[in-house]
N, C-alpha and C positions, 0 to 999 in steps of 0.2 A: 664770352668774347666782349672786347671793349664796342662799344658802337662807333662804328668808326665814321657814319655821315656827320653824328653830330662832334667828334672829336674832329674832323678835319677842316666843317663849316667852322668852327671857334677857332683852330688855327688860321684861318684864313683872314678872318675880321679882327682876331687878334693883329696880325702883321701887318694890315693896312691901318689901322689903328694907330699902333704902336710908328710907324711912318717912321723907319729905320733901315739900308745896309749899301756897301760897297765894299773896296778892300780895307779893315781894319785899319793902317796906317796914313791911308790917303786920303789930302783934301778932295772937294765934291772937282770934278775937272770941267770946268764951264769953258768949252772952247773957243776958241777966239776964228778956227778955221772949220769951212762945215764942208768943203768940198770930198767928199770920200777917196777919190783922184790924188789929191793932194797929200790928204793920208795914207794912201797908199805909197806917195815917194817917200814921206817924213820916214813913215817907217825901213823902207830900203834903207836907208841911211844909217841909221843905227849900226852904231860902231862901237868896238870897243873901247875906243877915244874915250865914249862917255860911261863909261861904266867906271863907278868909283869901289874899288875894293874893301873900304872901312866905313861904307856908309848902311850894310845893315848884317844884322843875321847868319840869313838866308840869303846870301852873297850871289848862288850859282842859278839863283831862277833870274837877274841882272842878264848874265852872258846868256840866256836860254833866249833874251829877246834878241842879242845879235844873232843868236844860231838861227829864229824861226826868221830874222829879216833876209837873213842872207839865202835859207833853204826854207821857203813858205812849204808848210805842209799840201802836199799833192792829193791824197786817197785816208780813206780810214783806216786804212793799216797802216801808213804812217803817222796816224797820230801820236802813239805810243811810244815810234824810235825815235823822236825827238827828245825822249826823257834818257840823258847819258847812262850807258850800264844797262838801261831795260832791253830787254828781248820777250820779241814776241813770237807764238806757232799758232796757225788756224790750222785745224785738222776736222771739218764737219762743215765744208761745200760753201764756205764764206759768209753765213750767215748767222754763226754762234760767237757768242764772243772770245779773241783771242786768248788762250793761255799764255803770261808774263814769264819774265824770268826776270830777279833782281837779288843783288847780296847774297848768293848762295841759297837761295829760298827756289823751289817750283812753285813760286804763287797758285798755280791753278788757275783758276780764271779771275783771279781776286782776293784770297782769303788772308793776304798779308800786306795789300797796298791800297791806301782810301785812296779812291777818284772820286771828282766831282768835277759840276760844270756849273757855273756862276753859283755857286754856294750850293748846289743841290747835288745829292750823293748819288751816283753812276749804280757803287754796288748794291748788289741785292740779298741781304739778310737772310738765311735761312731758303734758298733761293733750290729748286727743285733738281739743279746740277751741280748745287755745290755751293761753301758757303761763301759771299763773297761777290758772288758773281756780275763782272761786269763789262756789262755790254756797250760799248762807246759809239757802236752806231748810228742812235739818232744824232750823233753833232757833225754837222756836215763839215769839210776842213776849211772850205773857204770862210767862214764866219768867226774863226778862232783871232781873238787877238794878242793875247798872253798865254804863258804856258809855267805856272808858278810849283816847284818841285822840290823836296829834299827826303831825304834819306834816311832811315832813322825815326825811332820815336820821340822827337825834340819841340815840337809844337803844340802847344797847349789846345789850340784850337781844333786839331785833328786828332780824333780816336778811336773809334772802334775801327781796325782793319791796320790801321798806319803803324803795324810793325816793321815794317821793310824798306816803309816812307809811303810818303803822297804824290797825288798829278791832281793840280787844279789849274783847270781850262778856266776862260774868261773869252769871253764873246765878244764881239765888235758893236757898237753904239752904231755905226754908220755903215752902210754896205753902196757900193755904186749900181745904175743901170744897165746889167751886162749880162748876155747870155752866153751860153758854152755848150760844146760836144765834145766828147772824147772815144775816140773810134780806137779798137784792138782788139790783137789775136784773140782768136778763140770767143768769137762773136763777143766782144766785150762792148758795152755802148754805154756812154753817162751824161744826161742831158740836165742842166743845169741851168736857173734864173736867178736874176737878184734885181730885186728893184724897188728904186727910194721912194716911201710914199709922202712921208713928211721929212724937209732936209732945210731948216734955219738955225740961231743961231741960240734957239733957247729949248727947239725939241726936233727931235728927229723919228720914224720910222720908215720899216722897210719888211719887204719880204724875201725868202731864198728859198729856194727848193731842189731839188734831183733828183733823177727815175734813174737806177742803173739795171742793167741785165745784162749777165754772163753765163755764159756754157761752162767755162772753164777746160781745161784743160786735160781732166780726166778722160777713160774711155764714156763712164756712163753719165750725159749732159748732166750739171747741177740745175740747166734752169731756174738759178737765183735771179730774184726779183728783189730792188729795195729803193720804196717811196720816201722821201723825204721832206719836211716841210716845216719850215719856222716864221716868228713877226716876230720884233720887235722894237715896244716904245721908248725911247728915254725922253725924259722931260729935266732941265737943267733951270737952276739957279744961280746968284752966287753965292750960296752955301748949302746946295742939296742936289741930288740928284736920284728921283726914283724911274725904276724901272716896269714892266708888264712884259714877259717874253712868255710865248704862247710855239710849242711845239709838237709835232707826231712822228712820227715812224712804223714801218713793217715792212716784214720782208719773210720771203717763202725760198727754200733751198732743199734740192736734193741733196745727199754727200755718199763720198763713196768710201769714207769710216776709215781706219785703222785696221792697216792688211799685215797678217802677221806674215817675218823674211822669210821664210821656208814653203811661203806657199808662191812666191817668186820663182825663189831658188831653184823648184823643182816643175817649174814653170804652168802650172796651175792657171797664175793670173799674170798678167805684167804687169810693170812699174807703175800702170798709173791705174790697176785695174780694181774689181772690188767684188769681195766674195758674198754682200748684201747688197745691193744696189737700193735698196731700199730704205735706206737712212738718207736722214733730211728734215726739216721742219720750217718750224714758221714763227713768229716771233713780233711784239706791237711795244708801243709805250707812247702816250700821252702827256704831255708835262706844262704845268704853269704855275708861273712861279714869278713873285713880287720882289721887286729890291728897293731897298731905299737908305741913301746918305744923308744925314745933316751934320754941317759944323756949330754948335749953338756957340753964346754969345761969350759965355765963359772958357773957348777952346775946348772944350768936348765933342768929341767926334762920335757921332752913333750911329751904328750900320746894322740894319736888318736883313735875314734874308727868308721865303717862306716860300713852300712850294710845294705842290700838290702832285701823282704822277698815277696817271691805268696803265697797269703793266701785262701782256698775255706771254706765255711761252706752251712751246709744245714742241719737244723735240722726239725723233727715235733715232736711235744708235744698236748695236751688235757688235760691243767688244770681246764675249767671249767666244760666238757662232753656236759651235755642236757640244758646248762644255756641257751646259744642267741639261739642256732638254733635243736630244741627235736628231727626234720627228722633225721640231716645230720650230727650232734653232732658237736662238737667246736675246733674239731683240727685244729692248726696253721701249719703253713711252714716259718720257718724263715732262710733266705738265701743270702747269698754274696759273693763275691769275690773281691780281694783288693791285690794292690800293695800298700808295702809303703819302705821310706827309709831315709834315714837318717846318724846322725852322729854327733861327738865332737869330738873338740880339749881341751887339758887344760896344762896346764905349770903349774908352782911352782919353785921355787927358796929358798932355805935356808941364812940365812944372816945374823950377829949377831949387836947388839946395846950395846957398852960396853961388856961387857960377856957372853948378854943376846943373847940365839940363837932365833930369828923369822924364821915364814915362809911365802910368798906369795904366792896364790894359784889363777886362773882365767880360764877362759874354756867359748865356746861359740859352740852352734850347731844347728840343723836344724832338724824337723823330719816332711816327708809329705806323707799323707795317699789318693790315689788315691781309693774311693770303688764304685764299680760297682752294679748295677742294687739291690741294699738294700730295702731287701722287705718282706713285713711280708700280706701271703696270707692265705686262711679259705681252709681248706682241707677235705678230706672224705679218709679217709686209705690211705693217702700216693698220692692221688691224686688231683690237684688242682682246687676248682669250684668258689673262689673269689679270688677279688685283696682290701686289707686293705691300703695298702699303697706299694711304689715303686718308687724308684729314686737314684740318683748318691751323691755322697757326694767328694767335694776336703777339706781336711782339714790340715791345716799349724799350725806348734809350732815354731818358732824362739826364742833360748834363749841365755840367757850369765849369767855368773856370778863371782861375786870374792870376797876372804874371805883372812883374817891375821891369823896365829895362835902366837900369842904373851906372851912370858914364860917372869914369872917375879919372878922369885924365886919358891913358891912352885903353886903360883899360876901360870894357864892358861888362857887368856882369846882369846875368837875366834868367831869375829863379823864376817859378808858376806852379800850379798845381790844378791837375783836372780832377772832376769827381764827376763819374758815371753810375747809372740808377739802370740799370735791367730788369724786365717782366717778360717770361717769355710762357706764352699759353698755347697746349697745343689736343687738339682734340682729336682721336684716334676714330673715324669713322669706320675701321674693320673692326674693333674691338668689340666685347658681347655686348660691355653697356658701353653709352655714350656718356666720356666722362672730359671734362676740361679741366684740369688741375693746374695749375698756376704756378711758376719759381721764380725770385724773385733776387737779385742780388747786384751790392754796391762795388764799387772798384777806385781807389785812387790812384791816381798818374802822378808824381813830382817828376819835375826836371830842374833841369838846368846850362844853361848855357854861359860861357865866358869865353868874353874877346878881347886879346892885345891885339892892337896895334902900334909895331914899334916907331914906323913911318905909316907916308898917305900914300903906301905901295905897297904894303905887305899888312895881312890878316892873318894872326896866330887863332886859334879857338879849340875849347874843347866842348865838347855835348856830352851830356847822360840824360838820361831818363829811363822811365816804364812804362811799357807801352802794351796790348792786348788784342785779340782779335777773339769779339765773342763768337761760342758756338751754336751752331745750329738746335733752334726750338726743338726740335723733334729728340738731340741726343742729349740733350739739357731735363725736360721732363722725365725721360725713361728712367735716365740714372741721380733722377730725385736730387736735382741739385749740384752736381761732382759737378765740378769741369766746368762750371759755367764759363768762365775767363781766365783762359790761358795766360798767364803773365810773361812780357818779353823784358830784359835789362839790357839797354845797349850803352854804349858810349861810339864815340866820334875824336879822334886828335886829327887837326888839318890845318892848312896852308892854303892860302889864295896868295898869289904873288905876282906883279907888272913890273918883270924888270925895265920893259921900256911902254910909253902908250897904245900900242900895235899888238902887244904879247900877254899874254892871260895864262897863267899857271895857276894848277891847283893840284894836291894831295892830302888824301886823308887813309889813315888807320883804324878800323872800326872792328867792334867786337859786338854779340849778340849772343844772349842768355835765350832761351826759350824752355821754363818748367813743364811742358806738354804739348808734343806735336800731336795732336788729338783733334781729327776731323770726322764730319761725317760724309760718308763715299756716296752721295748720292747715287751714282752707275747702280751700286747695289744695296742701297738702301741699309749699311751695315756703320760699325761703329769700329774708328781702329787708334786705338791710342799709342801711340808708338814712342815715348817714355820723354823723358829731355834729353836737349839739345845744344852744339854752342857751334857758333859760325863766326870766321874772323879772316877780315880779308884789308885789300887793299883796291882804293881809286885815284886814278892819274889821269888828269884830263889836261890839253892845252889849244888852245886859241889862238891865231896868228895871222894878221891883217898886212898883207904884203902889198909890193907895185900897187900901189890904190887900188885897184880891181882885185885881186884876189883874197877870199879866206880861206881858210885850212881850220880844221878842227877835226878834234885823236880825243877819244876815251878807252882808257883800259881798265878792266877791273881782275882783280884776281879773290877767290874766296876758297874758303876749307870749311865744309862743313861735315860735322862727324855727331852721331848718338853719345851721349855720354854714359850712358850705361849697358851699353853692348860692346866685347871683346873687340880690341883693333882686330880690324882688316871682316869686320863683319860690323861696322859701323857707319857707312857711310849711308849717305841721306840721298836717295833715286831721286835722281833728271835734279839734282842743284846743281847750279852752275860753277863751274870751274875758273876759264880763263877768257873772257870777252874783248874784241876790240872795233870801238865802231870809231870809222876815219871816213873822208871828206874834202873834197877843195872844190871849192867854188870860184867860177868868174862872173861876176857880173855890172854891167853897167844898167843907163838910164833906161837902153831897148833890149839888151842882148844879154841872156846869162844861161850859164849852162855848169852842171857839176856832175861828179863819179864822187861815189860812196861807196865803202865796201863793210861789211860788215861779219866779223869772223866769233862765232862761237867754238869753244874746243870742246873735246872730247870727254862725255862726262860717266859716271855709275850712272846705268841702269834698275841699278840692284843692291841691295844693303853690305853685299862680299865682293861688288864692283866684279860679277862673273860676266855679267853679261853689261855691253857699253852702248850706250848711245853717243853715236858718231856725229862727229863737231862738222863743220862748214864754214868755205868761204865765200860769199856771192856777191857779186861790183854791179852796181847798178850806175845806169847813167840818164841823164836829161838837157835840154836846151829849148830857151824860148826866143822866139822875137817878138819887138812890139814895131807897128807899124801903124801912125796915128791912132786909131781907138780900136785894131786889126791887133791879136795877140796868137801867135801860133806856135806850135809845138810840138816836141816829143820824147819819148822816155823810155828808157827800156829797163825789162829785170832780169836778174841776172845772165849779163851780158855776156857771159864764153860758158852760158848753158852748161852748169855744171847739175851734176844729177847728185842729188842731198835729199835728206830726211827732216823736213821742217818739224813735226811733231814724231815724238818716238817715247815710247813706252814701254816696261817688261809685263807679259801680263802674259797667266795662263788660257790656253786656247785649244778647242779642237778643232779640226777642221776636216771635211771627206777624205779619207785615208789614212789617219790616225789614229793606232788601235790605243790609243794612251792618251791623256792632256797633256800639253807641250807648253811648256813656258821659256817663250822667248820674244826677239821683238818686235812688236806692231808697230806700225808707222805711217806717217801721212806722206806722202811724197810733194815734194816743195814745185813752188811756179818754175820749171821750164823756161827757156828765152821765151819774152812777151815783150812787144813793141806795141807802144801806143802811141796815137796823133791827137792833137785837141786844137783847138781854135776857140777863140773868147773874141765878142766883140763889145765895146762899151760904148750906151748912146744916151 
């Protein structure tokens, strides 16, 4: 194994050192206003007025900041629906990270879409449920300032995971002094601070935190518990801006798992009931992490970013019940603990060719995950009487990259190329000897992006590139090398278009290659290569700013996704999404705002002959706040005419008391019920 104290102290002094990061394009932002109050209206404000259509790229993380001003993220399960197209299912008592859904993909819990939060990566590598996995819980939603997203493997800067696309969160420099409660069904309670500790006009800190506790809504309580807690410093010039954010998290839940329909149907359990009661876990992460911006003298911009994270998990589950073992039933124990850390630099420089302005962009970084004792053991209630597997993992990324963005009149075009470096060590503690054997392998990314603009209203563009999501340490060693980097080919053809300043259109066309759907099933510890792939769909989103008070916003997506080398109608790709539409209209002014969102998934294959279906949903949520001098009160509700739905759903063989056979059919988590919640905020 790499040593990972002294690999992570060198990263560490390396990044303060090195005194570089922010967002790649932007100057350092030395404010001129420090009131947090204040910022909080600039932001309301944010219109699509100001959103220019030909001024980048990545055009739809622009409209993301009208969407987050006009609908601020409420809960950690909303962090997620604010990314158009995404969907999310919790199925394991609210304290596991959500399963996504995007582009005709089941992410799982990550294994096709990089997150991160101020540069530092959400997912977790070779991660004990699965590869990918990411958990967005320590970011509390009041602290979020930006929400930067797209689709597709087209950004040089994101790679391992960003087949599907990215979510990069960005934190707020200033937070106000304000505290909050929020009281709801089903003993729900979230108490919440934030308060400035340094607030002029060259550095700011702060701290936030919240304690939530839910029952939930099941028969058998979850008693989730989840602390939260953040600082931090920026410190500003006129030309840098470094950062020190210091964070923790954990949180303890029961769950009442994935109840297969037939043991409803024949009335066994009810809707919300659960034939293990004894699934649930517990869950930590610790994080800190340096940023730092400089403009130097000759227009180059240099942004760092470094961060350090202790990670615990320990979950149990019982997906299949009385399948392998009818005495002692089939719950798991899946558990680790991991250091990782990491980091990038990137420069850009502006520079003009005759009149034509260019820009050069390149960055190179490091990320290595130390995981400890990774182990997935057979349990009886929470208690352990096998070992399935168990061992150490070191796993290495080395990357670099560099891209042009070259303007030729209306047109844009913007070639780059990433090169990734893989090590993945994994040492099998049930084996006779104790052996660590080492694989090792490179991967390059080309892209490419190109933008007409025929007017300052309309963006033509098309994207390709290659893009990868490595796999898990553990099925990378076994099979001596195979498989390390599944390769994806995507392209993009799309439209952004403002027929008037109030109105925001966008559509695109996209396609996806995938040479090997090939994961590892952490649940059972098994290896399943399931051949290549292609998925081809369609996104339609629009934006619309009416009677000054109101906006409206509509995402639809539609995708097809199919095996390419299994017979039609015995090809389809289980739980991908089909036909999504999340919609929207908000009112709000300077005191008063309120909105209904509805969010419809369809009907998708369960199963690779589409025998058996996981059924689609409609659920309309609504909210309204008042302000009332530094008094802000409220309330929310989910889904509002309590429709009864299956948030998470699965095909999967099962036995269960009374079945003299295994039965494969479908499990499922049963979705929130009407819930009403109140909250109150006071700022002083």
């Amino acid at each position: 194994m790499i040593d990972l104290s002294r690999s992570l102290v060198t990263a560490i002094f390396a990044g303060c050192a090195s005194a570089v990061v922010a967002a790649p394009h932007e100057p350092a932002d030395y404010p001129a206003e420090v009131s947090p109050a204040a910022q909080d209206t600039a932001a309301m404000r944010v219109s699509l007025k100001d959103v220019d259509v030909v001024a980048r790229v990545n055009h739809l993380s622009e409209v993301s900041r009208v969407d987050l001003a006009a609908n601020p993220v409420k809960s950690s399960q909303e962090i997620l629906r604010s990314v158009p197209g995404l969907f999310i299912a919790q199925h394991a008592g609210g304290g596991k990270a959500e399963q996504m859904f995007l582009r005709g993909f089941d992410l799982d819990h990550g294994t096709d879409i990089n997150v991160s939060v101020d540069g530092m990566p959400v997912n977790m590598v070779s991660h004990a449920h699965g590869q990918g996995y990411a958990d967005l819980h320590f970011l509390q939603p009041e602290v979020i300032e930006k929400i930067d997203f797209d689709k597709g493997s087209y950004d040089m800067t994101k790679g391992d995971l960003a087949t599907a696309g990215y979510v990069a969160f960005k934190t707020r420099d200033r937070m106000p002094n304000e505290v909050g409660v929020e009281i709801g069904m089903h003993d729900y309670q979230r108490y919440r601070a934030s308060m400035s500790l340094i607030n002029n006009r060259s550095e700011s800190m702060y701290f936030s935190g919240a304690f939530l506790t839910d029952n939930g809504f099941f028969d058998s309580p979850q008693h989730f518990k989840r602390l939260n807690a953040m600082a931090k410093y920026t410190k500003w010039n006129s030309t840098s801006r470094f950062n020190i954010i210091l964070s923790h998290f954990n949180s303890s839940w029961n769950a009442s798992g994935q109840i297969p329909e037939r043991a409803v149907d024949n009335g066994m359990i009810g809707w919300f009931g659960s034939l293990d009661a004894s699934e649930g876990g517990s869950t930590s992460r610790t994080n800190l992490q340096f940023l730092h911006h400089v403009d130097l003298s000759d227009g180059t911009i240099v942004n760092s970013e470094f961060y350090l994270s202790y990670y615990t998990f320990n979950l149990f589950s019982d997906f299949t019940f009385q399948l392998n073992d009818p005495d002692n039933w089939d719950e798991i124990n899946q558990k680790e603990k991991r250091m990782l850390g990491g980091g990038h630099v990137d420069l850009s420089n502006t520079f003009y060719v005759g009149d034509r302005m260019c820009r050069w962009a390149g960055g190179a970084g490091f990320r290595y995950d130390d995981i400890r004792d990774i182990a997935l053991y057979h349990a009886r209630k929470r208690e352990i009487i096998g070992t399935y597997s168990l061992g150490d993992i070191g796993q290495s990324n080395l990357f670099g990259y560099a891209g042009m963005e070259i303007n030729l009149g209306n047109w844009m075009i913007n070639p780059s190329v990433r090169v990734d470096w893989f090590h993945f060590n994994y040492a099998d503690k049930t084996a006779a000897e104790y052996t660590d054997p080492g694989v090792g392998q490179a991967f390059v990314s080309p892209k490419l992006n190109i933008i007409y603009n025929p007017s300052n209203t309309v963006q033509l563009y098309a994207k390709g590139g290659r893009g990868f999501h490595s796999n898990d340490a553990r099925v990378v060693v076994v099979r001596d090398g195979k498989d390390v980097i599944p390769e994806t080919w995507g392209a993009d053809l799309g439209i952004h278009w403002k027929p008037v300043p109030t109105v925001m259109l966008n559509a695109a066309c996209w396609y996806l290659y995938m040479n090997q759907e090939f994961v590892y099933v952490g649940d059972e510890a098994v290896v399943e290569p399931s051949g290549k792939s292609r998925r081809i769909g369609l996104d339609v989103g629009l934006r619309w700013e009416f009677l000054k008070n109101f906006y409206f916003q509509a995402d639809y997506t539609y995708s097809n996704a199919r095996m390419t080398e299994e017979p039609s109608g015995a090809d389809y790709i289980p739980l991908a999404p089909v036909n999504t539409l999340l919609a929207g209209l908000t009112y709000k002014t300077d005191r008063f705002s309120a909105g209904v969102h509805c969010r419809w998934l369809g009907n998708r294959p369960a199963n690779e002959d589409y025998s058996l279906t996981a059924k689609g949903y409609c659920i309309t949520d609504i909210n309204a706040s008042y302000t009332i001098g530094k008094l802000t009160f409220g309330a929310a509700v989910e889904n509002l005419f309590d429709v009864k739905w299956r948030e998470a759903q699965f095909a999967t063989e099962t036995m269960i008391p009374g079945d003299d056979a295994p039965v494969t059919d479908i499990c499922f988590t049963p979705g929130t019920p009407f819930a009403l919640r109140g909250f109150v905020s006071y700022r002083f």
